[in-house]
C-alpha positions in Angstrom: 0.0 0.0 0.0 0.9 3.7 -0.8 2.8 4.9 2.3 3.1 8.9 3.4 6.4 10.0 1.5 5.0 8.4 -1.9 2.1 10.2 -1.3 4.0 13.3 -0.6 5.9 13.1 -3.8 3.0 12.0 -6.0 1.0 15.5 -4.5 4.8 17.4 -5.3 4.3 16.1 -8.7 0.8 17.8 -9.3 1.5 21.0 -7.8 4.8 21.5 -10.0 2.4 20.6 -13.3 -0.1 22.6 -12.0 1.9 26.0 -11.0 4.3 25.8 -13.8 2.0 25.3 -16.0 0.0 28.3 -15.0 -3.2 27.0 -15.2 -6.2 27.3 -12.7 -7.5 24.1 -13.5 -7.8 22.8 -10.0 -10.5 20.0 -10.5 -8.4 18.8 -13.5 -5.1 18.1 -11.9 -6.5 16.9 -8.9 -8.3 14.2 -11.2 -5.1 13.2 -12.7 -3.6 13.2 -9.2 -5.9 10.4 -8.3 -5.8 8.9 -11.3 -2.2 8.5 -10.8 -2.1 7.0 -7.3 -4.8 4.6 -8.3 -2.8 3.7 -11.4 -0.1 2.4 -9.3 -2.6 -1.1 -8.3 -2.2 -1.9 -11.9 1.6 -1.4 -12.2 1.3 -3.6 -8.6 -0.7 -6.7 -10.4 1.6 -6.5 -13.2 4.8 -6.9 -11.4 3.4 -9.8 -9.6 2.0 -11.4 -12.7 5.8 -11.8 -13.6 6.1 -14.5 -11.4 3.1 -17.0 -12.6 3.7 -16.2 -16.4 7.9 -17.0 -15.4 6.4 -20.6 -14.2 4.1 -21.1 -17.0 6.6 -20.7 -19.5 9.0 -23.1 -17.3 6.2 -26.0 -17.7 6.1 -25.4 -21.6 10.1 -25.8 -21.6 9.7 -29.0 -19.9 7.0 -30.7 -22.2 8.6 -29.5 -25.3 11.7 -31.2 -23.8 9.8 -34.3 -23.2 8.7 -34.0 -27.2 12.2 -34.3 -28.5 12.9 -37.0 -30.6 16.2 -38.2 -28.5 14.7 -37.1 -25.1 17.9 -37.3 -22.9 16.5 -38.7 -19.0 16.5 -36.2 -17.6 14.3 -34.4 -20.2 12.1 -37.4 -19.8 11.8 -36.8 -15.8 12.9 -33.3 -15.2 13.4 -31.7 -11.8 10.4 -29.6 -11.4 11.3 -28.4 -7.8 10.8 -24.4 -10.0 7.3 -25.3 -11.2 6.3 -26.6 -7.6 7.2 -23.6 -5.7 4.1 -23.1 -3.6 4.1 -19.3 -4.2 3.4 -19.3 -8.0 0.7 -21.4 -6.3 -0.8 -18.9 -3.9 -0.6 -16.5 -6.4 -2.4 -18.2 -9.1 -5.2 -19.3 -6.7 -5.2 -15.9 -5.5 -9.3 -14.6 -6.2 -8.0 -11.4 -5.8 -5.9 -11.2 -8.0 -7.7 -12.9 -10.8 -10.3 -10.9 -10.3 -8.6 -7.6 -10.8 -6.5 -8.8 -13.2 -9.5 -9.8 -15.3 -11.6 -6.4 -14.9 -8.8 -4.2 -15.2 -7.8 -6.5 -18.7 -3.9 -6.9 -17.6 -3.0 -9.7 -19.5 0.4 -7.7 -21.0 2.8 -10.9 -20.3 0.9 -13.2 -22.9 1.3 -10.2 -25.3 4.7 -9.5 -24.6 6.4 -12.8 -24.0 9.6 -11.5 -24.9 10.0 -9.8 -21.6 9.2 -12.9 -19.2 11.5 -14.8 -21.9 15.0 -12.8 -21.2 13.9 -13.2 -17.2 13.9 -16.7 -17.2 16.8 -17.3 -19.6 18.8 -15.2 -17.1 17.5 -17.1 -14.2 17.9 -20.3 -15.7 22.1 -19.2 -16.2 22.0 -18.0 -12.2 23.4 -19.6 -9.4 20.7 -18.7 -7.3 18.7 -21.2 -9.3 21.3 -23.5 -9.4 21.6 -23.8 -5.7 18.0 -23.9 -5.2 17.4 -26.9 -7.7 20.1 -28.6 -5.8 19.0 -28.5 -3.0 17.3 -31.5 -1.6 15.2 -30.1 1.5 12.0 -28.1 1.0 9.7 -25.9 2.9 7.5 -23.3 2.3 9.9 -20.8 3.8 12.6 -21.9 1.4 10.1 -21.0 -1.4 9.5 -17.9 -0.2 13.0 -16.9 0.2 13.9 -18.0 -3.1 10.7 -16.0 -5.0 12.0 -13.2 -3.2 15.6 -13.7 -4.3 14.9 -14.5 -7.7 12.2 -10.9 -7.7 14.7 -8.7 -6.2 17.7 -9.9 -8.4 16.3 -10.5 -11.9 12.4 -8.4 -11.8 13.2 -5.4 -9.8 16.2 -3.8 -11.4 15.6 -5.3 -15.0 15.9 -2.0 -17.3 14.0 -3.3 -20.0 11.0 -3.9 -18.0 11.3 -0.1 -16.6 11.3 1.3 -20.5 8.2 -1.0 -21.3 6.4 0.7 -17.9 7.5 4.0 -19.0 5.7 3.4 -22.5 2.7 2.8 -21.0 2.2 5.3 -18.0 4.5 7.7 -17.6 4.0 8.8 -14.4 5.4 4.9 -13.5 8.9 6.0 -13.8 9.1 7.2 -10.0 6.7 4.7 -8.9 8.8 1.6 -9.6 11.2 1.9 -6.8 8.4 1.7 -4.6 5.9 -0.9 -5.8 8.8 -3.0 -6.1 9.2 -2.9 -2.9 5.7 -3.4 -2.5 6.0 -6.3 -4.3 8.8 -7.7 -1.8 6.7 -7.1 1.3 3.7 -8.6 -0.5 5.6 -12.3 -1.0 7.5 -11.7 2.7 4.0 -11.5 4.3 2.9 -14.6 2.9 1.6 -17.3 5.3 2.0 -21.0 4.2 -2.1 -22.0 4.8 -3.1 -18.5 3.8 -4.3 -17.2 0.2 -2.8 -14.5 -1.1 -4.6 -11.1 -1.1 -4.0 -7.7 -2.6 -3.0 -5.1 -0.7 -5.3 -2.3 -0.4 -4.2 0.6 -1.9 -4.9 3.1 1.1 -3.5 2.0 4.6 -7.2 3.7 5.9 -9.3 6.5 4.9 -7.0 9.2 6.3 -4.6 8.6 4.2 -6.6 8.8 1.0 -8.0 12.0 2.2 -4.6 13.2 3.3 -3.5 13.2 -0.5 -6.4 15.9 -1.8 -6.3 17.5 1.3 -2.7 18.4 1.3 -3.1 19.3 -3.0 -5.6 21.7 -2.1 -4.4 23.3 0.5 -0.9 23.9 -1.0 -2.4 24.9 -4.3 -5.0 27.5 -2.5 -2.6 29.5 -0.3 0.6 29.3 -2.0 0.8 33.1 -2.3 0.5 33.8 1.4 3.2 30.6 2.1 5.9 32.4 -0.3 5.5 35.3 2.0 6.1 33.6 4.9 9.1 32.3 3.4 10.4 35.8 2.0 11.1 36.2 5.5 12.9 33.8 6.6 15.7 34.2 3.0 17.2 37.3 2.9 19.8 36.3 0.8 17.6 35.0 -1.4 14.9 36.1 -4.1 11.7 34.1 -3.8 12.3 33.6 -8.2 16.1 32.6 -7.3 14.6 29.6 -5.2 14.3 26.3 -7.4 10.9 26.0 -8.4 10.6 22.2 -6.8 12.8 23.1 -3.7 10.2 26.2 -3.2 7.0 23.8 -3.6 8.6 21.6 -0.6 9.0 24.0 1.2 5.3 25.4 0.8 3.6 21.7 1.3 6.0 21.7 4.5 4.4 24.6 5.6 1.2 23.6 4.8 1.3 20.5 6.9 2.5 22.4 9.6 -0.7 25.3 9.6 -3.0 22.9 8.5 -2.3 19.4 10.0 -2.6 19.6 12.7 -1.8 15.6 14.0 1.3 15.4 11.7 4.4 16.2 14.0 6.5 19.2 12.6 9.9 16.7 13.1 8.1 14.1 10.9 6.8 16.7 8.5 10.6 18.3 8.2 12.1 15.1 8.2 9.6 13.9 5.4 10.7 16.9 3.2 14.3 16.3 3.1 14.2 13.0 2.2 12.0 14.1 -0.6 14.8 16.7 -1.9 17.6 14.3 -1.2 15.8 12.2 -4.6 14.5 15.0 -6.5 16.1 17.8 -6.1 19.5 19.2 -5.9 22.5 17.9 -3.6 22.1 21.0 -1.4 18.6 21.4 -1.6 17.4 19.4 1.8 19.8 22.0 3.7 18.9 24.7 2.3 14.9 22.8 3.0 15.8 21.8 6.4 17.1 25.6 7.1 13.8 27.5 5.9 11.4 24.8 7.3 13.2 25.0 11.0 12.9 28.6 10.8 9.4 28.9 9.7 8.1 26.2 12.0 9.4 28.2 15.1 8.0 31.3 14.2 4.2 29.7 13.9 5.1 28.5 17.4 6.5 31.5 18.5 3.3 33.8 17.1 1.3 31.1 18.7 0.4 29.9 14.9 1.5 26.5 14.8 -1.7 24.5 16.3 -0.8 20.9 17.2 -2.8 18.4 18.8 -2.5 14.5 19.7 0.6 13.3 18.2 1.1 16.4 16.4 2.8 17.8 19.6 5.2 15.1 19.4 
């Protein structure tokens, strides 16, 4: 599921379309905004799907083999310890999954076979598959281990796979880092007498309603946040701040006038991790600087209002 600091970025991305595109077009980029977030489940379902269509194309290897005209023995009675991993198992009995793959119409794999071909020809050369084929003693927990090997060493960083998700949605480019780790946590958390099941997208209903909340409040007083960071850079011009380093520094604001139960340390914290990816190599100091000053004069004026956790 989406966590905070994606959510964060993903709202960053929409206010920098939105303000430096000039337009007012509020209900428009706050549809795409959503759009986006709920886009992610797709590229979520796809990444799994790797795994099942990897094992189906194992089995037709074997009973081609088995076809040959001078079948060695072993193509005759092949190891099949891959095929009986019992996570391609779960996740192929998963109703969840089949369900959304079906309605949503993700069936990209048996279109592009290519892909799912150069995974499993660079498997099949690995010793990670070597030593697991080997090996004698099995367990459910082995599987696992091994699914999660094989996904973070020949799925996750695969290029090729990143160009095809760029072709079809864009906005998937900064998303892969983290649904591939979604991914990951997804196959960790499985539980040997337990189906699989989908991740909801939303850890609860504050969350979704944290990501329009904090787009339209952002987006609705930027003007009155830039002045209360003219004050606090006197070296600096407000136009001589980078355009994404000034937008983190607004939405840092923001959370701290207008949430109320998010902690300022989280909130500043939150910020210049963001920067540290996406901005410059000096930007989450310079972040860190403007943010620490501005949060202590909203306490100071008695304007910072925290409550619950938020006075953490």
């Amino acid at each position: 599921m989406i966590n905070r600091r994606h959510i964060r970025v993903k709202v960053m991305q929409s206010v920098y379309a939105l303000l430096t595109s000039n337009s007012d077009n509020l209900v428009k980029e706050e549809n795409f905004l959503k759009n986006s977030i709920d886009k992610m489940y797709d590229l979520y379902v796809l990444m799994l799907d790797i795994l099942p269509r990897v094992k189906t194309l194992a089995v037709e290897n074997i009973e081609i083999s088995k076809k040959k005209y001078f079948a060695t023995k072993e193509d005759l009675d092949p190891n099949t310890k891959f095929i009986d991993n019992r996570v391609f198992q779960l996740i192929e009995e998963s109703i969840s999954f089949q369900t959304y793959k079906e309605e949503n119409d993700l069936d990209n794999w048996h279109i592009e076979e290519k892909y799912i071909k150069i995974i499993f020809e660079n498997l099949l050369k690995s010793k990670l598959y070597k030593n697991y084929m080997e090996e004698t003693e099995t367990s459910f927990k082995k599987d696992v281990k091994f699914i999660v090997s094989f996904y973070s060493e020949f799925i996750a960083p695969n290029d090729k796979l990143a160009d095809y998700y760029e072709d079809i949605n864009i906005s998937w480019v900064d998303d892969i880092p983290f649904v591939n780790t979604w991914v990951v946590r997804t196959l960790e958390g499985l539980k040997k007498n337990s189906s699989l099941t989908l991740n909801r997208m939303y850890k609860d209903d504050d969350d979704k309603k944290f990501v329009i909340d904090l787009f339209r409040k952002v987006v609705l007083n930027h003007i009155s946040f830039e002045k209360e960071i003219e004050d606090k850079t006197p070296n600096w011009e407000t136009d001589r701040i980078a355009d994404l380093d000034m937008i983190l520094i607004k939405m840092g604001i923001c959370e701290f006038m207008y949430f109320p139960s998010i902690p300022t340390k989280a909130t500043i914290n939150e910020y210049i991790e963001v920067a540290k990816d996406y901005s410059t190599g000096k930007s989450s100091f310079f972040i860190n600087g403007v943010l620490d000053k501005v949060c202590k004069d909203l306490e100071k004026n008695d304007r910072l209002n925290k409550i619950g956790r938020g006075r953490l």
